[in-house]
C-alpha positions as CSV (number, residue, x, y, z in Angstrom):
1,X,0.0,0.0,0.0
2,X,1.5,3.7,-1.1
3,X,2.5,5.9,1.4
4,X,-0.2,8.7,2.3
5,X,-2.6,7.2,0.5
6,X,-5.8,9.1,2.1
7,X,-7.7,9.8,-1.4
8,X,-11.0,7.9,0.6
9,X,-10.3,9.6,3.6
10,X,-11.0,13.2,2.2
11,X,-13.6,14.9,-0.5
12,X,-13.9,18.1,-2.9
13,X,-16.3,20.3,-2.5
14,X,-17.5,23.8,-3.6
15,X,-19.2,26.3,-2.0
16,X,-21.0,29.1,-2.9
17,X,-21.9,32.3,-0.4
18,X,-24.7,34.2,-0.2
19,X,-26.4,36.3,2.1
20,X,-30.0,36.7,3.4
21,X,-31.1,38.0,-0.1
22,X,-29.1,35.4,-2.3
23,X,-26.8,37.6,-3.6
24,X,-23.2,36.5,-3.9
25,X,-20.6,37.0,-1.2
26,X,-17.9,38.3,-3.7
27,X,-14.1,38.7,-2.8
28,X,-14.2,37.8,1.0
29,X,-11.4,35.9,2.8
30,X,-12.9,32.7,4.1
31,X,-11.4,30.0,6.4
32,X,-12.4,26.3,6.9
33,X,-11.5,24.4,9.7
34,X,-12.2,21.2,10.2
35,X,-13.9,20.6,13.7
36,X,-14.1,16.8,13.8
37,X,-13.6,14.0,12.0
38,X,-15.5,11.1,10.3
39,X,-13.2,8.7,11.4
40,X,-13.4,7.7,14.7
41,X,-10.9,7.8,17.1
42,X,-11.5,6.3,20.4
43,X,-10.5,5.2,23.5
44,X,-11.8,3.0,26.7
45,X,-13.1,6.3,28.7
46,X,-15.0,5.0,31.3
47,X,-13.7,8.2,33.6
48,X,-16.2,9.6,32.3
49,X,-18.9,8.5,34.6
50,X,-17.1,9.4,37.5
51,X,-16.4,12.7,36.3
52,X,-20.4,13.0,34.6
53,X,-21.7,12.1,38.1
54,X,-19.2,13.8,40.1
55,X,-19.2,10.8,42.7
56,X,-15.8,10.7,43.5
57,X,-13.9,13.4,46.1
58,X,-13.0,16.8,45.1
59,X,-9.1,16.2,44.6
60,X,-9.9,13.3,42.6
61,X,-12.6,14.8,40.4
62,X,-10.1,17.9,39.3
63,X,-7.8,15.3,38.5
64,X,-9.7,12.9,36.3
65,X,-11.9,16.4,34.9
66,X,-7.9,17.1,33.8
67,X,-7.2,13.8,32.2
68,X,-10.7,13.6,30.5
69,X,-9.6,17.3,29.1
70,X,-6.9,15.8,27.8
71,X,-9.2,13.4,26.1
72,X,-11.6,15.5,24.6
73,X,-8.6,17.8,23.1
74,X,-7.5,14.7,20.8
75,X,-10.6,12.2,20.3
76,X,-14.2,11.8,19.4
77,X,-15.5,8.4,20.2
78,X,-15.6,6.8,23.5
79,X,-16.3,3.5,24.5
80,X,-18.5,3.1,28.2
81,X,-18.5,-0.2,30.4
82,X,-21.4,-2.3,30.2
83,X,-20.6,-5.3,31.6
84,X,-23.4,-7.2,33.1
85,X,-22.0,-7.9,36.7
86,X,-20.9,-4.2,37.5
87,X,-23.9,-2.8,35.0
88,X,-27.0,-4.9,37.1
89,X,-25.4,-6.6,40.4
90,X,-28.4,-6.8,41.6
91,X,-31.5,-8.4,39.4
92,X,-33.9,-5.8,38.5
93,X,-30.9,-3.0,39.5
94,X,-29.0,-1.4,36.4
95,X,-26.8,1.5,36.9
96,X,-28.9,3.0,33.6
97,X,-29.0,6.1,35.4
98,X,-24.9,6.7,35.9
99,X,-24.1,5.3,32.6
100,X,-26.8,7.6,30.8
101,X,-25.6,10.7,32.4
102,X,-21.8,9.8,31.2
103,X,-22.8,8.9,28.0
104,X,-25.0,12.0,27.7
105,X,-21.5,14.2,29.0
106,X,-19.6,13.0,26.2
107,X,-22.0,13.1,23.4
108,X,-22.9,16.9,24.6
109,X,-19.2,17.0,24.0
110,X,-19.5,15.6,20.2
111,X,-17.7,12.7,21.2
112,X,-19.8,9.3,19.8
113,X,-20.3,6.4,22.4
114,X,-19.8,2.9,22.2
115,X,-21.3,0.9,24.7
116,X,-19.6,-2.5,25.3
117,X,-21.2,-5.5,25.8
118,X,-24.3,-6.6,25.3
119,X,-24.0,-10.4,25.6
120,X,-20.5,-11.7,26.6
121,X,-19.6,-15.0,29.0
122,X,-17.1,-12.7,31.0
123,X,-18.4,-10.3,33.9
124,X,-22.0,-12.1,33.1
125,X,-24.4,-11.4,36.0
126,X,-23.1,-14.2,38.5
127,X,-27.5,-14.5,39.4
128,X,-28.1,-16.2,35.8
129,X,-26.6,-19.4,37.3
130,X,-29.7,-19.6,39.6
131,X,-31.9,-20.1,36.3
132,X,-32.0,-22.6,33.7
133,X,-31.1,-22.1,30.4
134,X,-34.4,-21.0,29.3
135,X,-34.5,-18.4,31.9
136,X,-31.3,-16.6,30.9
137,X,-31.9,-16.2,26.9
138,X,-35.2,-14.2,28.3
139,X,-33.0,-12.2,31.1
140,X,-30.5,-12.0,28.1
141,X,-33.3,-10.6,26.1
142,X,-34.9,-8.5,28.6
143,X,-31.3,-7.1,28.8
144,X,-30.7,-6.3,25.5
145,X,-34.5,-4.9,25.6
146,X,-33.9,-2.2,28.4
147,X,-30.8,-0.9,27.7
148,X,-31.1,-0.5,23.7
149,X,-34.1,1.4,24.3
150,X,-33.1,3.4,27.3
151,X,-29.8,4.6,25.3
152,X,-31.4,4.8,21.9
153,X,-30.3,8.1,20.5
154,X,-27.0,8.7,23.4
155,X,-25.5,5.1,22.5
156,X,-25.9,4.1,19.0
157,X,-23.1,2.2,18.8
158,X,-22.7,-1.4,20.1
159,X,-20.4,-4.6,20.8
160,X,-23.6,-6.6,20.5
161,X,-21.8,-10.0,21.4
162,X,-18.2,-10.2,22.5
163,X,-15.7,-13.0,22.2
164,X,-18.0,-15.9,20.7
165,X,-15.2,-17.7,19.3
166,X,-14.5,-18.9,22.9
167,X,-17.7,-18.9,24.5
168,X,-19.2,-22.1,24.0
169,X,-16.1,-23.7,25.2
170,X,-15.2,-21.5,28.1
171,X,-13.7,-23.3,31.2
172,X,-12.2,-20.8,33.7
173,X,-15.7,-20.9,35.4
174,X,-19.1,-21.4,35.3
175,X,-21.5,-18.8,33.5
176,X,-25.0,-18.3,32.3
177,X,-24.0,-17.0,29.0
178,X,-21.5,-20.0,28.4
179,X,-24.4,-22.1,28.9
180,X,-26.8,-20.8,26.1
181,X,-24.1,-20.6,23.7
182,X,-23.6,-24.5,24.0
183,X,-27.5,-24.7,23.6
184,X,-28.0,-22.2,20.4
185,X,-24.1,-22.6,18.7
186,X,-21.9,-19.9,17.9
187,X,-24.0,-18.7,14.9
188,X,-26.9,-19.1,16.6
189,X,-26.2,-17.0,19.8
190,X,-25.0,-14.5,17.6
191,X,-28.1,-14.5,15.4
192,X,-30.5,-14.0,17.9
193,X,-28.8,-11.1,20.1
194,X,-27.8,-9.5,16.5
195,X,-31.7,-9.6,15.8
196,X,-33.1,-8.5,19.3
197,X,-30.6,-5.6,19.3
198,X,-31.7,-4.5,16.1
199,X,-35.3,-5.4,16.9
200,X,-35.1,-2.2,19.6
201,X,-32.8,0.2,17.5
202,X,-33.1,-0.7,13.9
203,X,-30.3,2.4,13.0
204,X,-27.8,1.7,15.3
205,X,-24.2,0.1,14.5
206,X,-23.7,-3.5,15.7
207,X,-20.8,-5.3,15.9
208,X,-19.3,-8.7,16.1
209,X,-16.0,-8.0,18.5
210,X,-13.1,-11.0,19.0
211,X,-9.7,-11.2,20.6
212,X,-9.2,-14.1,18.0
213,X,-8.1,-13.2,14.9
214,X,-7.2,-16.7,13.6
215,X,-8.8,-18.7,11.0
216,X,-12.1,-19.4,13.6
217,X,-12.9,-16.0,13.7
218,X,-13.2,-15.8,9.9
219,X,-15.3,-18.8,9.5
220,X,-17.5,-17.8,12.4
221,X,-17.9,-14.6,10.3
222,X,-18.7,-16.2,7.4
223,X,-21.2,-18.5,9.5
224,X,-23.1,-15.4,10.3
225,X,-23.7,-14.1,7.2
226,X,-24.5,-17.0,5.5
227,X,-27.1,-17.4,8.1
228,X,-28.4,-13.8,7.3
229,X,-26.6,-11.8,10.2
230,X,-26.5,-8.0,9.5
231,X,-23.6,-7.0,11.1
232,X,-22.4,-3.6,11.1
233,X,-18.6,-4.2,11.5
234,X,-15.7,-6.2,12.6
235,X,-14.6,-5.6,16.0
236,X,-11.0,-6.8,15.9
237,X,-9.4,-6.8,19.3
238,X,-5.2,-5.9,19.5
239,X,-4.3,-5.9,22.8
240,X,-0.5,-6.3,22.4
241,X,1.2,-6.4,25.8
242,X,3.2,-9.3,24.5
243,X,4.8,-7.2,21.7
244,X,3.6,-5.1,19.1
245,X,1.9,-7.0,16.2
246,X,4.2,-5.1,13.4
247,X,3.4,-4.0,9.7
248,X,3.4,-7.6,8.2
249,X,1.1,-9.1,10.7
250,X,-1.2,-5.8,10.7
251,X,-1.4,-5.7,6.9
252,X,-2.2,-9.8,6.9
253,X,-4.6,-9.3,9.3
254,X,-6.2,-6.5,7.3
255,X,-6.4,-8.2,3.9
256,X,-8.0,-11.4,5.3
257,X,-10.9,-9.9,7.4
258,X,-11.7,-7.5,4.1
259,X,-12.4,-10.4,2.6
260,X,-16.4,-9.8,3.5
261,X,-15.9,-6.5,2.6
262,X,-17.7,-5.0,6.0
263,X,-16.2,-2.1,8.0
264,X,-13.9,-2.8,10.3
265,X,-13.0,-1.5,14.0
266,X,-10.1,-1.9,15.9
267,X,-12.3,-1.8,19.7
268,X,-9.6,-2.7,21.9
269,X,-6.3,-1.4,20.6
270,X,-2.9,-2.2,24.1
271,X,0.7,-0.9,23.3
272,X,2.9,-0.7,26.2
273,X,5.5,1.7,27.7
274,X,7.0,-0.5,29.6
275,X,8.5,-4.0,29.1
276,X,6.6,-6.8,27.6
277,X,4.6,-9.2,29.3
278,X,6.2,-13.0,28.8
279,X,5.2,-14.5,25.4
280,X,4.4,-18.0,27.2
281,X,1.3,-16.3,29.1
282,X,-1.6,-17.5,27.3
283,X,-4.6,-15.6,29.0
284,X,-3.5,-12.3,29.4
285,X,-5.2,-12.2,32.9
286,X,-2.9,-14.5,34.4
287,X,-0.3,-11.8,34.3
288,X,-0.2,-10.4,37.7
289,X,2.2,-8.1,38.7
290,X,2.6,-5.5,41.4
291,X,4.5,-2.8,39.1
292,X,4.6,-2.3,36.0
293,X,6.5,0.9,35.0
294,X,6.4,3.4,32.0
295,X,10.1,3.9,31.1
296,X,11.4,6.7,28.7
297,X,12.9,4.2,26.4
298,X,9.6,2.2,26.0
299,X,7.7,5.1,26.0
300,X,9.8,6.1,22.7
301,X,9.0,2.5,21.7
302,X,5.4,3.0,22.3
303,X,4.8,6.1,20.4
304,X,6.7,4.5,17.1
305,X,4.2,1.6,17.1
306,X,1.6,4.2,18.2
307,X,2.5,6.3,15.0
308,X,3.3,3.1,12.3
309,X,-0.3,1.3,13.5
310,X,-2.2,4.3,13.0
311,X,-0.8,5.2,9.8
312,X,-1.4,1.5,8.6
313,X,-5.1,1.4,9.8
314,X,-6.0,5.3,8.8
315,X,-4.9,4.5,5.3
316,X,-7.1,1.2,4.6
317,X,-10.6,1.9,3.2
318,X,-12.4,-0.6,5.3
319,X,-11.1,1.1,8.7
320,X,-13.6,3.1,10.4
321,X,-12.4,3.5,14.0
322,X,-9.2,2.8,15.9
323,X,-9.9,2.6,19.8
324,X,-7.0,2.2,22.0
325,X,-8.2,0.5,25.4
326,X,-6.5,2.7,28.0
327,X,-6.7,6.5,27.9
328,X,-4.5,6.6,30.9
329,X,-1.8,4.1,32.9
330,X,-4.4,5.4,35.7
331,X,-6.6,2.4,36.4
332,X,-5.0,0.6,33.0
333,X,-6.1,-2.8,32.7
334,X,-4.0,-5.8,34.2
335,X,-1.8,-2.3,35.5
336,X,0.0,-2.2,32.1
337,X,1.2,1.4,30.9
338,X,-0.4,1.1,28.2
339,X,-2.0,4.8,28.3
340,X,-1.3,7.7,26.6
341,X,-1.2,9.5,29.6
342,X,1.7,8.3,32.8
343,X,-0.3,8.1,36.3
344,X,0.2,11.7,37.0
345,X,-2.0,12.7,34.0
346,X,1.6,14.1,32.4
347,X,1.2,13.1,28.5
348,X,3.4,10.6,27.2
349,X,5.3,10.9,23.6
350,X,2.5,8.7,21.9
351,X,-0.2,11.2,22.8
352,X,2.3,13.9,21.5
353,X,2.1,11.3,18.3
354,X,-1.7,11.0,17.9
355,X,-2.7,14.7,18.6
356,X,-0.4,16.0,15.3
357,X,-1.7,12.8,13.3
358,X,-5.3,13.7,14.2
359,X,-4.7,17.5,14.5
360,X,-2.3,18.4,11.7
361,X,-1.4,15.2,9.6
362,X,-5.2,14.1,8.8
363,X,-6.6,17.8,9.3
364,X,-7.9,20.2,7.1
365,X,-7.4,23.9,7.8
366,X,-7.6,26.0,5.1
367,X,-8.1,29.8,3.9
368,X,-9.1,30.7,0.6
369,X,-11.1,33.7,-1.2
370,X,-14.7,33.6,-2.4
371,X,-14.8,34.4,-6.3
372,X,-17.4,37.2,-8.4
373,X,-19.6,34.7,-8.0
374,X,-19.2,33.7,-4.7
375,X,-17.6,30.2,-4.9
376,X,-14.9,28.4,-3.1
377,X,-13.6,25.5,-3.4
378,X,-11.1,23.1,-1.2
379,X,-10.5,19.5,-0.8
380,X,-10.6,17.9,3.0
381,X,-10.4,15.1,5.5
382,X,-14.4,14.2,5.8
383,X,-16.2,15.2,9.0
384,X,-17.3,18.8,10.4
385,X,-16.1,22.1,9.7
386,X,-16.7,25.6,10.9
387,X,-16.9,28.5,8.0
388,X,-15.9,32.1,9.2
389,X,-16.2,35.0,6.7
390,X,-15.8,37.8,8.7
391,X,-17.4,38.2,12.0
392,X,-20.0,35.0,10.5
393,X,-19.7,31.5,11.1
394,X,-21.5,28.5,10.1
395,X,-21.0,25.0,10.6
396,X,-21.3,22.2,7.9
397,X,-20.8,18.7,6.6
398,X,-17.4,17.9,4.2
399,X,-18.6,14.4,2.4
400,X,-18.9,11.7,0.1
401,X,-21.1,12.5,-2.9
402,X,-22.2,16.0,-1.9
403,X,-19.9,18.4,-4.5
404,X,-21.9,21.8,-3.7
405,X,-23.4,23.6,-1.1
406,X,-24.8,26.6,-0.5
407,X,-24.5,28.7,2.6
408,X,-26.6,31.7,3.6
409,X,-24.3,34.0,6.0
């Protein structure tokens, strides 16, 4: 693949001025400035409903409001917890009302929410094994019900069923969801909460999400929509705290999952500052450790497979969001520094990385002149933009298919 090869990423488009009574808006300075992107960059942000609901102390609230600052400055999709044991410990007790109010914070702040899982064997509510198997597809159902519906129009955006390729053979412990995947089949699981979710938000954006990117995953895939599955996208998972996956494996893995020609997320995207975790750990859980440090010469490291994965993922058509897990080594999962920000909030050179790839590599900022009859015309990354001609500003739309445009200022 060419280097800088962003022709999808970006659009023409002309403009033409006018004000209130349609004449042209001749010979005036105008500047475009791209506000936010199509693309979705993420991260794992579930800060957020601590500092949405303010339920933490004072000291600690100023400190997470600074790190979700940090945050909102680079990125504009978020990904919030859902999982079933800490979303409804109690039967017939979701925390609907903390998680709306978070996800309601960030999309106030144009940022576009994920919610993740739905359906997954993992952090399961541990009351399902009190039922039979019958009894948890409903409360599965009944699950999927409420919360589509209570979200609909905050989270449009889901991981309706994570980790599948597993599930049915799961043996760490005993779970509800493990037990009706054994009952329905991979396909089948995923069939039916594919079609309930939809059932309750027919718009929304569904995904299939896996750690496994073998072979299994592709023929589960292909399972799914031979058996009429509408999903949305691939949700590829890349946590690599065992090494970085590098340009050959990223590319391989790229060309074989475009094979069905869907969109495709990277959900969970781990690069580490600090050394690697063993390569003979199988289940990344296992890893426990009581430090794990950030150290300036991984954190060099980090931010070079920070900039090369980016780079590799913004440039293939079929990419449509790159989420990177941790926002912060604060609270980083299995205590990996795998954040773009160190435990003190301080910014590490990767976030340095993805702000100018984001901000100035993949950003349009232009100023140009209106013609005699009013036109402009510029080429840009697709997403939002702010017009200012003189002391007016309006906001619009840069994409695909949509050449001209007129705007009344």
């Amino acid at each position: 693949m060419s280097v800088n090869n962003w022709a999808h990423r970006k659009a023409n488009k002309t403009i033409k001025l006018v004000d209130a009574t349609g004449n042209p808006i001749a010979g005036k300075d105008v500047a475009l400035t791209q506000t936010n992107h199509k693309f979705l960059f993420g991260c794992g942000i579930f800060e957020a409903i601590e500092v949405a609901n303010k339920s933490v102390p004072e000291d600690r609230l100023a400190f997470l409001e600074e790190q979700l600052d940090k945050f909102l400055d680079v990125f504009n999709s978020a990904t919030l917890p859902f999982y079933w044991t800490l979303f409804e410990p109690e039967k017939g007790k979701p925390r609907t009302n903390e998680l709306k109010t978070a996800a309601q914070w960030l999309k106030e702040r144009n940022v576009t929410v994920k919610g993740h899982p739905l359906c997954w064997h993992t952090l399961t509510a541990p009351w399902l094994l009190d039922m039979s198997n019958e009894e948890i597809l409903k409360a599965q159902f009944d699950r999927i019900e409420r919360d589509v519906s209570d979200f609909k129009g905050v989270i449009d955006t889901w991981d309706v069923i994570n980790e599948v390729v597993i599930m049915p053979i799961f043996d760490k412990y005993d779970n509800g969801i493990t037990r009706i995947s054994k009952d329905l089949s991979r396909v089948g699981i995923i069939k039916e909460m594919f079609e309930k979710t939809r059932e309750f938000n027919p718009n929304a954006t569904l995904l299939l999400n896996d750690f496994n990117t073998s072979i299994n995953y592709e023929i589960l895939i292909d399972g799914c929509l031979n058996a009429g599955v509408e999903i949305d996208a691939i949700g590829i998972q890349s946590h690599q705290h065992q090494g970085y996956w590098g340009r050959e494996k990223l590319e391989q893995v790229l060309d074989r999952f475009s094979s069905f020609g869907l969109p495709i997320h990277f959900t969970e995207n781990t690069l580490t500052s600090g050394h690697l975790m063993p390569a003979d750990i199988v289940d990344l859980n296992d890893y426990q450790i009581t430090e794990w440090p950030s150290t300036p010469e991984y954190e060099e490291r980090q931010a070079k497979e920070i900039e090369e994965m980016y780079s590799i993922l913004f440039e293939h058509p079929l990419v449509e969001a790159i989420t990177t897990w941790s926002f912060s080594d604060d609270g980083a999962w299995l205590g990996a520094p795998a954040g773009f920000l160190r435990k003190d909030n301080s910014p590490k050179p990767a976030y340095e990385v993805v702000k100018r790839l984001i901000k100035e590599d993949w950003n349009t900022n232009v100023i140009c002149q209106t013609d005699d009859n009013g036109f402009v015309s510029f080429e840009g990354f697709l997403g939002e933009y702010d017009l200012v001609c003189g002391d007016k500003k309006v906001n619009f739309k840069l994409e695909k298919g949509v050449d001209t445009e007129q705007i009344i200022i």
